[in-house]
C-alpha positions as CSV (number, residue, x, y, z in Angstrom):
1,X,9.6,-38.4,19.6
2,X,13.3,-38.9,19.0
3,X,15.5,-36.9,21.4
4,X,19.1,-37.0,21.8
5,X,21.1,-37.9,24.8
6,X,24.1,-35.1,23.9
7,X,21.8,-32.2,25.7
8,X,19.2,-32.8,27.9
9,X,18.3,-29.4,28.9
10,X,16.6,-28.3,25.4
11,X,13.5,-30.6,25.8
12,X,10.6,-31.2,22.9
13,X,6.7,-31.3,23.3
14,X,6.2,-34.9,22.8
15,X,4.6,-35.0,19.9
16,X,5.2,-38.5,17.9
17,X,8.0,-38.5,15.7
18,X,9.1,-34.9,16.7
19,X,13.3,-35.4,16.3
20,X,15.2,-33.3,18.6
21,X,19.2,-32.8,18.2
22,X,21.6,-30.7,20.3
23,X,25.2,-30.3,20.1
24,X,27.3,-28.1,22.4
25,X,28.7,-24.9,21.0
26,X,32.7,-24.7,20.2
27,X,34.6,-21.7,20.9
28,X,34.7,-19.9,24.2
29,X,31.6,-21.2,25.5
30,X,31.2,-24.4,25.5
31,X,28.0,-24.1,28.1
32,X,24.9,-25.3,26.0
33,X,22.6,-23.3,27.6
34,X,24.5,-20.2,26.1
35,X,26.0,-21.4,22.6
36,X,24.2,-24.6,21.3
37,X,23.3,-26.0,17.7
38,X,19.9,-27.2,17.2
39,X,18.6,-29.5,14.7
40,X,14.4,-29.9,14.9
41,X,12.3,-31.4,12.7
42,X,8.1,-32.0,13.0
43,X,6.6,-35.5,12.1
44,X,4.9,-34.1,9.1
45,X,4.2,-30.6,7.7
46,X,1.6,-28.6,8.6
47,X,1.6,-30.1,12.4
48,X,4.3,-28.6,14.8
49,X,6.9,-29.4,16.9
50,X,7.8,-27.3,19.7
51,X,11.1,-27.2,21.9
52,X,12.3,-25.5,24.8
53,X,15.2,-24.4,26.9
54,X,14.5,-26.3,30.3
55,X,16.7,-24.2,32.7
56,X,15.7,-21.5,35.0
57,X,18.8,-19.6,34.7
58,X,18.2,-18.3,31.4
59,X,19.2,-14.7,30.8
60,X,16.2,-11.7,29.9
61,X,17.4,-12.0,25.8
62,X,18.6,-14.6,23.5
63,X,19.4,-15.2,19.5
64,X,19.0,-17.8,17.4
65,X,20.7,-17.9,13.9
66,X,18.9,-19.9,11.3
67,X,21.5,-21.9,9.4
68,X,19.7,-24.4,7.5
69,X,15.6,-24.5,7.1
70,X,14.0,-26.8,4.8
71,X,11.7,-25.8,1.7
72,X,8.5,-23.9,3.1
73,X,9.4,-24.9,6.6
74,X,8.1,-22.5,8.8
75,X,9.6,-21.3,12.1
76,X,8.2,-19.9,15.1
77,X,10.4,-18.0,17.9
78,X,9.5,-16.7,21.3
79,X,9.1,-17.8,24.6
80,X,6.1,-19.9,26.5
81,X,5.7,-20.7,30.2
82,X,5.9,-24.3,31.5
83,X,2.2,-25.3,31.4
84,X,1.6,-23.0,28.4
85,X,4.6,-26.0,26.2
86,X,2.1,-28.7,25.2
87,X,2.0,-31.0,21.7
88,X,1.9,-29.6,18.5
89,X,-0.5,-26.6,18.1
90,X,-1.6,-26.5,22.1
91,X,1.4,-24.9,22.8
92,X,0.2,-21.0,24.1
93,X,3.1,-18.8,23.7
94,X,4.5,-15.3,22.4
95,X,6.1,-16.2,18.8
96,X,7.3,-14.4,15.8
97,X,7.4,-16.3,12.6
98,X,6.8,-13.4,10.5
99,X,3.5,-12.4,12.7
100,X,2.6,-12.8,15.9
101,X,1.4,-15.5,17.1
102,X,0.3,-17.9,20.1
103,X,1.7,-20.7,18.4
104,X,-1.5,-21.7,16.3
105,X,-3.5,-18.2,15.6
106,X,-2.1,-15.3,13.8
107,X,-2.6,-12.5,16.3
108,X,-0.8,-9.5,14.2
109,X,-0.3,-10.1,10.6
110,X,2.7,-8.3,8.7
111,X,4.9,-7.5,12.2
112,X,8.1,-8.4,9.8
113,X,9.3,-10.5,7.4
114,X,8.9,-14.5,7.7
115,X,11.6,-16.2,8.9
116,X,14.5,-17.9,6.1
117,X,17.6,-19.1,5.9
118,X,20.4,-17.0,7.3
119,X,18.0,-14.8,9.5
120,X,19.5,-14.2,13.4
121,X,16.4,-13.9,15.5
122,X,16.2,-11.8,18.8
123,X,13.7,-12.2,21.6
124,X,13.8,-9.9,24.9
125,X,12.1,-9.6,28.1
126,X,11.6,-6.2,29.2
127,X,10.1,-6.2,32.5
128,X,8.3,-3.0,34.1
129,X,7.0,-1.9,37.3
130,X,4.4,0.1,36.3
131,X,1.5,-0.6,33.1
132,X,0.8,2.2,30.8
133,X,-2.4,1.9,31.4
134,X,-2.7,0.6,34.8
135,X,-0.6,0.2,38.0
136,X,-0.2,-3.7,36.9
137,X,3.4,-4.9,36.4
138,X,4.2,-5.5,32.5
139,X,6.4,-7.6,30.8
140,X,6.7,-6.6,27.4
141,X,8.1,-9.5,24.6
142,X,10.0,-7.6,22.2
143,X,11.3,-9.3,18.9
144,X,14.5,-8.2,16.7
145,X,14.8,-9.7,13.1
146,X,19.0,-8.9,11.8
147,X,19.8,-6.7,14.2
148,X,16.6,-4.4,14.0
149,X,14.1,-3.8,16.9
150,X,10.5,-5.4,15.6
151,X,8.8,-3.5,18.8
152,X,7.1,-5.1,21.5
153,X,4.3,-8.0,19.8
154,X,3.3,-9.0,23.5
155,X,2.1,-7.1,26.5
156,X,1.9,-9.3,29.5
157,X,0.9,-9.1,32.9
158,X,4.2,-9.3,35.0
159,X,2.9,-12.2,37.5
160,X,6.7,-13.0,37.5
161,X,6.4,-16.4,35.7
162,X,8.8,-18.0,34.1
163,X,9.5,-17.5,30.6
164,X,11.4,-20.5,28.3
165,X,12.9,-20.1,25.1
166,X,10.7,-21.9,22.7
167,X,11.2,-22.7,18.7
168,X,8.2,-23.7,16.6
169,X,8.8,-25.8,13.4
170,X,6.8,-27.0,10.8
171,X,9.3,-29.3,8.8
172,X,13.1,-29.2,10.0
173,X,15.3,-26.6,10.7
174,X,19.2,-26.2,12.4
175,X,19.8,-23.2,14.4
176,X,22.6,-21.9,16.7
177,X,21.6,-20.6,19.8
178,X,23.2,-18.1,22.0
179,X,23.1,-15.2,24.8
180,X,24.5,-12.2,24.2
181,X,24.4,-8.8,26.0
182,X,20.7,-7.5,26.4
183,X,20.0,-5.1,23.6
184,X,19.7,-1.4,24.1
185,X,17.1,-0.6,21.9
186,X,12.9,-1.5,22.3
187,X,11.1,0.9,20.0
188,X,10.3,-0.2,16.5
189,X,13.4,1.0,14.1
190,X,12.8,2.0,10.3
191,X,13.3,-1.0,7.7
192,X,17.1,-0.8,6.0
193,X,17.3,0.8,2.7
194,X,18.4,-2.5,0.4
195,X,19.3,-0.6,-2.0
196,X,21.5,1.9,-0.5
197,X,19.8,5.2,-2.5
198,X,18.3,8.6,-0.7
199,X,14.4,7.3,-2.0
200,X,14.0,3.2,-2.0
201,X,10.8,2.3,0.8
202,X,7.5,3.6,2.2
203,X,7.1,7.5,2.9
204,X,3.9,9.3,4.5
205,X,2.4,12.5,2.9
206,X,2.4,15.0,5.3
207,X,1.4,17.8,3.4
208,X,0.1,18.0,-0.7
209,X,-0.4,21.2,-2.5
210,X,-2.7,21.1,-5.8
211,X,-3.0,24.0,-8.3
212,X,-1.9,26.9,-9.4
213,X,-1.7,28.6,-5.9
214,X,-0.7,25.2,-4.6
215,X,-3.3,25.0,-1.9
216,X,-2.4,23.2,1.1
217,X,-4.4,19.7,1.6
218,X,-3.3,18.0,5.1
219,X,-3.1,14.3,4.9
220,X,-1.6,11.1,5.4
221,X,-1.0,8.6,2.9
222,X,1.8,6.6,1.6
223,X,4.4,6.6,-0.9
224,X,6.2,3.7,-1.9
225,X,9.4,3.7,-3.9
226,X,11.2,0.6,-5.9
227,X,14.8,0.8,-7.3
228,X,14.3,-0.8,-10.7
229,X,17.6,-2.7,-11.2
230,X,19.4,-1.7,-14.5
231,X,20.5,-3.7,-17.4
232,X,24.0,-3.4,-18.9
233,X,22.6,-1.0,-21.2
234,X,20.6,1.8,-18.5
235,X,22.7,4.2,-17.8
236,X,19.8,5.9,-16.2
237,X,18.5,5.0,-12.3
238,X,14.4,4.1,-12.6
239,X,11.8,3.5,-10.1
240,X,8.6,1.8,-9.8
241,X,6.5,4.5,-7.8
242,X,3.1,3.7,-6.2
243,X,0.8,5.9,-4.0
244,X,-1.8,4.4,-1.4
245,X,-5.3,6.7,-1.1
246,X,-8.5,4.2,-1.1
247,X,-7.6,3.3,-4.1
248,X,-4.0,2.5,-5.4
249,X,-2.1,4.5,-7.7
250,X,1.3,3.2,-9.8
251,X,3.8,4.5,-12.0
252,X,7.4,4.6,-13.0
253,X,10.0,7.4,-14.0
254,X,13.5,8.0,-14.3
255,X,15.8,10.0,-13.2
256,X,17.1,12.2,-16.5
257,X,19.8,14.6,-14.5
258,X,19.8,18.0,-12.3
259,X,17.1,20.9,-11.9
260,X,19.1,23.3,-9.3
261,X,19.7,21.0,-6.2
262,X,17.3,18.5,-7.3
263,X,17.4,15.4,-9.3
264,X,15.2,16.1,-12.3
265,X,13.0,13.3,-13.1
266,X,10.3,12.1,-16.2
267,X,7.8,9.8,-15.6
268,X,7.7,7.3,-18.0
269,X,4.6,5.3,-17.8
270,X,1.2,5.2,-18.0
271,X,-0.5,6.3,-14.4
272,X,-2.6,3.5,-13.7
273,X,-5.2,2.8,-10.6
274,X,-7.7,0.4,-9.1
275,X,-11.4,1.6,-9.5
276,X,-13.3,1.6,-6.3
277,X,-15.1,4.5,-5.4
278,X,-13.2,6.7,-3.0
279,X,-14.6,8.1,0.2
280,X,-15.9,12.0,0.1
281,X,-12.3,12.6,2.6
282,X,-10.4,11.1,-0.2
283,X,-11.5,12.2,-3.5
284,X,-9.7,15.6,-3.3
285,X,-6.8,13.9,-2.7
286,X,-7.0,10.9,-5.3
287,X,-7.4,13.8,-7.9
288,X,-4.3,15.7,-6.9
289,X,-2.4,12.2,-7.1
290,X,-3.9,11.3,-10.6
291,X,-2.9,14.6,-12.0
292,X,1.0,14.6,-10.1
293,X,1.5,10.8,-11.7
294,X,0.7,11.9,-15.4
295,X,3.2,12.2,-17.6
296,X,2.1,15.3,-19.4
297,X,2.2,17.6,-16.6
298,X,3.4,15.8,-13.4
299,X,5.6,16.0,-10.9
300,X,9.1,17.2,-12.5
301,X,11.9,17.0,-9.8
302,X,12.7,15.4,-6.7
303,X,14.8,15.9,-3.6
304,X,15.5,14.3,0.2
305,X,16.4,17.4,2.1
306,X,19.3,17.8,4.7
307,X,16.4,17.0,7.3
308,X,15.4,13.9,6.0
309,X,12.0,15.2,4.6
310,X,11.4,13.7,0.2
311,X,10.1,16.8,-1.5
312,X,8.5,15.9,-4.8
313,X,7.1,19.3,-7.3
314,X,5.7,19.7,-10.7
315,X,4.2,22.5,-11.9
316,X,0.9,22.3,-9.9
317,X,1.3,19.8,-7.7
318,X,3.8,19.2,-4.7
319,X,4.1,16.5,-1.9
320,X,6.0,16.7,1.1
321,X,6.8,13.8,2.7
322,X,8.4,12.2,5.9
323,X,10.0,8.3,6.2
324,X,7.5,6.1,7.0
325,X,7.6,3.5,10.0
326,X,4.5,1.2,10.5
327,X,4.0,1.1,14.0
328,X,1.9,-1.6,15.8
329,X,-0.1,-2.0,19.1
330,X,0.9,-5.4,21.2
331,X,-1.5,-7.8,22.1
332,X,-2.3,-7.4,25.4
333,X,-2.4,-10.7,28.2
334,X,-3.6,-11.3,31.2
């Protein structure tokens, strides 16, 4: 392993050929345990290297700002105790890379989005007296991507080890490293709207009516909405719209103009679906979906209300639905 002599507190795993660089911040701080650039790099791709922050002053949160990853490198960023940093993949800590991981299994798939280029990467230890579920002290390792809180992936028991802050790389990678104040906010936060419109991302069904009396059918399914970018000649504002039962349904339509206080809409293409054979809870519901995605008799107009609820109505269907946030359990340590 190559390690530099400019900053001896970020140490690697010892894995041959693992190349270690640290440079002291500029600016106000010019303490390297609080504003430091890091370049890292593994041997070869596909094996790790893992480094760590060898100080036991180091604060409950930290960031690290990802300003130059290689092609399809992938980085890892959490914490690890000091007999849990080993070579390469026997390193056993709490990492996000995109899931959440212990550094070589993926132990929740789809927490967030991978890690790239230009991504600032948060990573907080919230300590607790109590367990929810036991009188056990917990520490729970809570993960912000840009600014938005990810939710706890780890649930540890508070023994009151020490925690490090520990990067993962497969290929190289420079990042800047810093402490700022703790963050104020630990439960998961709904995904920013890219594209800046009322209906772009996931919703939940929370109610669907079917028929001519509109029947109520309780349920719970999701609603996904895509802003279709526009050519030079669009004038009109189209979405790709799909619908999650047991099987998936997908569409697109436009918005033509106004019906009262909602925006009226046609759909413009062909509802298709996958084929698999619903469950006896879902077929009422797949029916009513199939019929409010056709084009000859579909749903007509849309609106989000002034309490944040997407109404969606045709002429015998209507859904009503709520902003969806996919929620997930930590994994739970002893």
């Amino acid at each position: 392993m190559t390690e530099s002599t400019n900053n001896l507190k970020w140490i690697g795993d010892g894995s041959e050929g693992g190349k270690l660089d640290v440079a002291e911040g500029e600016g106000k701080s010019a303490d390297p345990n609080t504003n430091s650039t890091i370049t890292f790099a593994s041997a070869t791709r596909g094996t790790p290297f893992n480094i760590r922050l060898d100080d036991d002053a180091t604060a409950s949160y930290y960031e690290v700002k990802v300003t130059k990853m290689s092609k399809e490198a992938s980085l890892g960023v959490g914490l690890v105790t000091a007999d849990g940093f080993q070579p390469g993949w026997r390193t056993n800590g709490y990492f996000y890379n995109g899931n959440i991981t212990n550094g070589s299994a993926g132990l929740i798939i789809g927490f967030g989005d991978h890690i790239k280029e230009g991504d600032v990467v948060g990573v907080h230890q919230k300590r607790s007296n109590i367990g929810e579920d036991d009188n056990t002290p917990k520490c729970n390792i809570i993960f912000y991507l840009n600014g938005r809180c990810l939710g706890a992936g780890f649930s540890v028991d508070d023994n009151n080890e020490k925690f490090y802050p520990c990067l993962h790389i497969s290929g190289n990678a420079t990042v800047s490293f810093s402490i700022p104040p703790s963050p104020t906010i630990f439960e998961r936060e709904q995904k920013v709207n890219s594209h800046g419109d009322p209906y772009s991302g996931d919703w939940a069904i929370e109610q669907a009516f079917w028929g001519p009396e509109l029947s109520n059918r309780n349920s719970r399914f999701i609603v996904s909405f895509e802003k279709v970018d526009a050519t030079s000649s669009a004038s009109a504002v189209q979405y790709q719209l799909a619908i999650e039962i047991c099987n998936s349904f997908w569409t697109s339509f436009t918005i033509v103009g106004k019906m009262e206080e909602f925006d009226k809409i046609e759909l413009t293409g062909h509802c298709a679906s996958t084929r698999m054979m619903p469950s006896p809870d879902c077929g009422d519901m797949e029916q009513l979906v199939s019929s409010a995605l056709s084009s000859d008799g579909g749903l007509k107009k849309l609106i989000v209300s002034e309490s944040g609820q997407l109404l969606m109505s045709g002429p015998t269907a209507e859904l009503i639905c709520s902003r969806f946030i996919e929620t997930f359990e930590p994994v739970r340590c002893t």
